[in-house]
Each structure stands twice: as structure tokens, then as C-alpha cells.
C-alpha positions as CSV (number, residue, x, y, z in Angstrom):
1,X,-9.2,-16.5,23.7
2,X,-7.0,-15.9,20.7
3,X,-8.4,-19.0,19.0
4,X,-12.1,-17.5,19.2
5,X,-10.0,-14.2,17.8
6,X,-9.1,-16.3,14.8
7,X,-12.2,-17.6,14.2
8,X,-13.9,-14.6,14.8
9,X,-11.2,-12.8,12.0
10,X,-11.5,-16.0,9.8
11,X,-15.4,-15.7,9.3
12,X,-15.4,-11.7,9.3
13,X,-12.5,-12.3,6.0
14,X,-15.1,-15.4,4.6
15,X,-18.5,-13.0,4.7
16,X,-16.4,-10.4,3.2
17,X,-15.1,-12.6,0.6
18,X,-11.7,-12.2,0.8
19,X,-11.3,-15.4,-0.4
20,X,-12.6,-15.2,-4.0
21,X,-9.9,-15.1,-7.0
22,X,-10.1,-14.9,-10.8
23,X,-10.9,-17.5,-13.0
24,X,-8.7,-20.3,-12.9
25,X,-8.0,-19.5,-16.2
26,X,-6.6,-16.2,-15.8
27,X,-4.2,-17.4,-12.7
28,X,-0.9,-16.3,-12.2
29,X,1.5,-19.4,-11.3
30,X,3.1,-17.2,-9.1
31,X,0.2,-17.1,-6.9
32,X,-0.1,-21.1,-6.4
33,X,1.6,-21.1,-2.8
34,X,-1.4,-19.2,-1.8
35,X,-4.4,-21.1,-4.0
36,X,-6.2,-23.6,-1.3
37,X,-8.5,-24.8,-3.8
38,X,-10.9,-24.0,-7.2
39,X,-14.2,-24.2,-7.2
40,X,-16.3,-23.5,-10.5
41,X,-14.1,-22.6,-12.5
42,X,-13.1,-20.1,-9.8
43,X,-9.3,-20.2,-7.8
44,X,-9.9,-20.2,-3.8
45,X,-7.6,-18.2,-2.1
46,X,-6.4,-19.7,1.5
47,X,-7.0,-17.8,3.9
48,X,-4.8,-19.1,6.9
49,X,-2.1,-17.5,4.4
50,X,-3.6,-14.4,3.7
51,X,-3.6,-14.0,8.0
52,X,-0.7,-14.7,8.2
53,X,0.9,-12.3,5.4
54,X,-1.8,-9.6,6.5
55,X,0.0,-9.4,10.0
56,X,2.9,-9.6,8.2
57,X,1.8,-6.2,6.8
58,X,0.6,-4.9,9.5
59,X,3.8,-5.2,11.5
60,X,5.6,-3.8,9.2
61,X,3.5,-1.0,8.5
62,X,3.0,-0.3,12.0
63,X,6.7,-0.1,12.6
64,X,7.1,2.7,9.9
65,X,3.7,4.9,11.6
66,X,5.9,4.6,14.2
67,X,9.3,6.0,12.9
68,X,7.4,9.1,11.9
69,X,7.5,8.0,7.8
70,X,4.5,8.6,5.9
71,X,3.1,5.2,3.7
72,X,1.4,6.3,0.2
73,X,-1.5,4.4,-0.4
74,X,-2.9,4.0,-4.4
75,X,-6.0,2.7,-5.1
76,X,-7.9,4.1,-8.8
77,X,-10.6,1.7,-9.6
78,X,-14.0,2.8,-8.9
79,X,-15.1,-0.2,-6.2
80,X,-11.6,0.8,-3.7
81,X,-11.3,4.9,-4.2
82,X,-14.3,5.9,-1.6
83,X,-13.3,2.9,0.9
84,X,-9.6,3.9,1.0
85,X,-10.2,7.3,1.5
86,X,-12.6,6.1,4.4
87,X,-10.5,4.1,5.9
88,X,-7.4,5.8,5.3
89,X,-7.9,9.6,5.6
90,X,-8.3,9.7,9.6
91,X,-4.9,8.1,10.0
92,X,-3.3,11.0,8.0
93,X,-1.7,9.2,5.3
94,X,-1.7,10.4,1.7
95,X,-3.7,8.6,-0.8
96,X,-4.5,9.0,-4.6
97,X,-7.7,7.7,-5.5
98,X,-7.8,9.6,-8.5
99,X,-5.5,9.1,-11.8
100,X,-2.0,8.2,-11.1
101,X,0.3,10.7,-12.8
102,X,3.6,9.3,-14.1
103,X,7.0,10.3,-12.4
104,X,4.7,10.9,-9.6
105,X,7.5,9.0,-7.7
106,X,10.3,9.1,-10.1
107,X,10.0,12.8,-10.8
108,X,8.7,13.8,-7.4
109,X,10.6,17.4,-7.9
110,X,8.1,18.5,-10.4
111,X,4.7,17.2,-8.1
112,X,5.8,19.0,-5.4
113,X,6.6,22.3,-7.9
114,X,2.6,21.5,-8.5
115,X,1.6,21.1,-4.7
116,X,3.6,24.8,-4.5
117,X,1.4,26.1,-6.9
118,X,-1.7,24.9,-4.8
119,X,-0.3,26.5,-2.1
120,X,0.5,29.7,-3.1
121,X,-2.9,29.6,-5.4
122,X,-4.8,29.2,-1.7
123,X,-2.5,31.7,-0.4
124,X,-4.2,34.5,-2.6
125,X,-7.4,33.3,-1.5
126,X,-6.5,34.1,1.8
127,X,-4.8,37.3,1.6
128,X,-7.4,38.9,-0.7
129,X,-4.6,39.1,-3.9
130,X,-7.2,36.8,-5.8
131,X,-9.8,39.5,-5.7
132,X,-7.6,42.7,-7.2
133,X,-7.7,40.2,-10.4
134,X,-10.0,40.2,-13.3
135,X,-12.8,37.7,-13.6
136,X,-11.5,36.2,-16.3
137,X,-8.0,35.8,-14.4
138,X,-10.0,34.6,-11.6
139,X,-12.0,31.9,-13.4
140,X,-8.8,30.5,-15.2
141,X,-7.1,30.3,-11.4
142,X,-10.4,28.4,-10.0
143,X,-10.2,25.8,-12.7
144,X,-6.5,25.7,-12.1
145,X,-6.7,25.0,-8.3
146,X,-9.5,22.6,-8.6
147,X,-7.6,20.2,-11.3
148,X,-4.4,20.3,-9.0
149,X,-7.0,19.6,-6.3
150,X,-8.3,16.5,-8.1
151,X,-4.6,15.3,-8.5
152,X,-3.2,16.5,-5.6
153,X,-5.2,16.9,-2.9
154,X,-4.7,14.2,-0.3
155,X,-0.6,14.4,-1.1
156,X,-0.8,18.0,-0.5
157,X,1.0,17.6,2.9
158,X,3.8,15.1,0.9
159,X,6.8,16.8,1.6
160,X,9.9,14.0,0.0
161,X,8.9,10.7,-1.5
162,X,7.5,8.7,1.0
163,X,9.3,5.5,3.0
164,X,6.3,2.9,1.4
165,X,3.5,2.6,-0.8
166,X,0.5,0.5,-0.5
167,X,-1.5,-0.9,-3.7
168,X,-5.0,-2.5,-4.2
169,X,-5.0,-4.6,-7.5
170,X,-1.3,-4.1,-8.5
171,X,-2.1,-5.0,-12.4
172,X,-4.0,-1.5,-12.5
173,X,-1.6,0.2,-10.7
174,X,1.5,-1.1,-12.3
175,X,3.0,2.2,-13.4
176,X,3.0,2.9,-9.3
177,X,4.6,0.0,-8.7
178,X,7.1,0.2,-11.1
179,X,8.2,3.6,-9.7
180,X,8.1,2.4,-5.8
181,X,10.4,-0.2,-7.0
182,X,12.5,1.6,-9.4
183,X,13.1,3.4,-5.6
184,X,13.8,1.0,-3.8
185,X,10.6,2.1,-2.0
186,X,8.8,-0.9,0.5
187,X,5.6,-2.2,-1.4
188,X,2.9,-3.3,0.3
189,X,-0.7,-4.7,-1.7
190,X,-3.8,-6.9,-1.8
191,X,-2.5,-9.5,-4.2
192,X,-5.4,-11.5,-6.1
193,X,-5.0,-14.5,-8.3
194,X,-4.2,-13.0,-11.5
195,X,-1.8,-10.9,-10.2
196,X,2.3,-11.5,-9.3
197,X,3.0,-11.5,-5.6
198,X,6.8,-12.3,-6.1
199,X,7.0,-8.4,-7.3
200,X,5.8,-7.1,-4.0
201,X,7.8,-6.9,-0.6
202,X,4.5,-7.4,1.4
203,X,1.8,-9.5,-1.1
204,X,-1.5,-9.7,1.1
205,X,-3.1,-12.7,-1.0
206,X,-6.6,-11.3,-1.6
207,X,-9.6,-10.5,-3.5
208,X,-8.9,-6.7,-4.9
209,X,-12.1,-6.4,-6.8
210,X,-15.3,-6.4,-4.0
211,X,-15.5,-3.7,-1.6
212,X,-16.1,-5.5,1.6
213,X,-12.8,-7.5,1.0
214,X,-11.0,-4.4,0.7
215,X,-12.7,-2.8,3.4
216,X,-11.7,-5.5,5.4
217,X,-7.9,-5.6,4.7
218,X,-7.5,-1.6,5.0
219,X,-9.2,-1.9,8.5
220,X,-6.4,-4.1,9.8
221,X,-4.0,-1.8,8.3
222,X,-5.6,1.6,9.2
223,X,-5.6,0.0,12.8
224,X,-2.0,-1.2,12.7
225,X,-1.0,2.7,11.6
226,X,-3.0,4.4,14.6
227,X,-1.4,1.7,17.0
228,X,2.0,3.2,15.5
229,X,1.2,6.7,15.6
230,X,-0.2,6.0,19.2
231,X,3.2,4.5,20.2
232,X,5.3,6.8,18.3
233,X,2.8,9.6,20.6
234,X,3.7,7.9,24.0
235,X,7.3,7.7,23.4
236,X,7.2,11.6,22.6
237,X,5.4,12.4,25.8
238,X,7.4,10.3,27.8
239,X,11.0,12.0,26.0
240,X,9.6,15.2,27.4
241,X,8.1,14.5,30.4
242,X,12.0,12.7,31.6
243,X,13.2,16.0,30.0
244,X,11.3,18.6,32.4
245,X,11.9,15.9,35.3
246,X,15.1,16.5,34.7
247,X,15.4,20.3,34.4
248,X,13.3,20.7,37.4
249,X,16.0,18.5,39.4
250,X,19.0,20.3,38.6
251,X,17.0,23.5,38.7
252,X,16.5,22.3,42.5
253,X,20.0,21.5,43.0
254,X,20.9,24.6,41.5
């Protein structure tokens, strides 16, 4: 059964072409342990290792769902920002698909001054104070909220720096990187062959330019975060069900 599982996981990560890298030319060296082959000019990732360091992730990830931490996933370039918020939305995790702002990490005092703003800007909405103001007032507020929005919005509910960070195509989103590590904060990302794997704690070797490839990797992790959140959930219930168990024996005793 598992081996049909493989196969089946092997050929879904084949159609999707999650085995396509760069040129040969453009290579980074550091990616050779996970090159199987080149093929017109293009590098072949192997995809027995990219398994392998995809449940890799996925363990890992899972574990922090589990401990209640939130992961931070990045992902700017136009083919990855619809799929990731697809994919990663319903789990609850905050993502930027937008711009990344610098010190986003490394001054994370001042983002969350901004997120405050947001707030208390929605805040006025809702208790009518928006409407006592002029419509000039209003219109500048409007413009305000929605470009914190475009920033913002999916960290909104970021309340410290998060426990990990998850990248697709970690040349674009170096700046991310550099703060996550600058942090000491995990790193997880699709790794392709022009990129360095050796500067990320979880490297998922992989193409991080076609859709379906990355639509296939953040299913495996989206799934590995509900399976944490799901455990994290059953542990809960269980804590409180023992707990009332318990009060309703000594209130017996009693």
C-alpha cells in the first residue's frame, strides 16, 4: 500500500513538474546533491530527495501547528501569491503575498504600531466616529486603511514575530530570509536549482516558478498544518474533558 502511495505522490509531483530546474548554466553548486540529471540544457531535480526533504518539512511544520506557534509564509511573485493564499488561508496562518516591507521581522515593533492603526481605523468604522468626520478626513482615512490593508492584511492577527517562515523562490525573497535568519527564526522553502539550499533549515528541492509545482508542495504542507492543529485540538479536549472528570469525582466524594 505505501509503495502505490509513492508512486501515486511520485507521478502527481512529475505532472506537476516539480522536477524542472534552471538552466544548467545558471546552477547553484550548492544544489548538486539534489540534481539527478540535465536534460537540454535544463538541470533535473530528483525527486526521491525532494520526498524525502518535503516530509522532512512537513514534520517539522506539523509539530510547530501543534505547539500552538504561528509559521509566516512569503510568497511575492505573481505565479505563487493567489495559490498560497489558497492553499494557505483556511489553515489560519499569516501570509504576505504582497510587497515584503523591510524590518518586517527585524523591526516588528513598528508593523505591529501599523496593524494598531488598522485596528483602531476599523474601530471607527464600527462605532460610527468615522462618520462625525469631514469627507475629506474620511477619504484620506479610506486610502489609509486600504494601503495598510494591502500590506497588512493577512498578518493582521500577528501578535510577536512568528516561531517560522516559509519561502517560495528564496532569491526573490532574500530580504525575508535574511531577517528570519538574522532571528534565529526556522526557515522552511521550495529550493530550485539556481538557488542556495545550505542557507535554509528545511530546503524542499523544487521548481519555484510553475504554479502546479507550488500548488503541489503547499498541499502537503497546508495538510501537515491541519493535521497539527487537529492534534493540538484533541489534546485540548481531552485536558478538559480529564479536568471535569475530575471535578465531578471529588464533587461526588464531597
Amino acid at each position: 500500500m505505501a509503495n502505490s502511495n509513492n508512486e501515486a505522490r511520485f507521478k502527481e509531483m512529475l505532472d506537476a513538474g516539480v522536477h524542472f530546474g534552471h538552466l544548467t548554466r545558471k546552477w547553484n553548486p550548492n544544489m548538486a546533491p539534489y540534481i539527478f540529471d540535465e536534460k537540454k540544457g535544463i538541470h533535473i531535480i530528483d525527486l526521491n530527495k525532494t520526498a524525502a526533504k518535503l516530509d522532512e518539512a512537513c514534520s517539522a511544520i506539523g509539530q510547530i501547528a501543534k505547539s500552538g506557534k504561528k509559521i509566516l509564509f512569503v510568497a511575492t511573485k505573481k505565479q505563487a501569491k493567489a495559490i498560497l493564499e489558497e492553499k494557505i488561508k483556511p489553515t489560519g496562518m499569516p501570509f504576505i503575498t504582497e510587497r515584503w516591507s523591510g524590518g518586517m521581522l527585524t523591526n516588528f515593533a513598528t508593523i505591529r504600531k501599523a496593524i494598531r492603526k488598522m485596528s483602531s481605523i476599523d474601530k471607527m468604522e464600527a462605532d460610527g466616529t468615522l462618520k462625525t468626520l469631514s469627507k475629506r478626513e474620511r477619504l484620506q482615512i479610506s486610502r489609509q486603511r486600504a494601503k495598510l490593508e494591502k500590506t497588512l492584511g493577512s498578518i493582521a492577527d500577528l501578535t510577536r514575530v512568528p516561531s517560522a517562515i516559509f519561502i517560495v523562490d528564496i532569491n526573490k525573497e532574500n530580504i525575508a530570509l535574511a531577517e528570519a535568519k538574522k532571528l534565529n527564526i526556522k526557515t522552511f522553502a521550495m529550493v530550485d536549482t539556481n538557488s542556495d539550499p545550505t542557507t535554509v533549515d528545511f530546503p524542499i528541492p523544487s521548481n519555484d516558478d510553475a504554479s502546479k509545482s507550488i500548488a503541489v508542495v503547499l498541499d502537503k504542507i497546508a495538510d501537515a498544518i491541519n493535521a497539527g492543529l487537529s492534534d493540538r485540538k484533541a489534546s485540548k479536549d481531552k485536558q478538559a474533558a480529564e479536568k471535569a472528570e475530575k471535578k465531578q469525582t471529588e464533587a461526588e466524594k464531597a
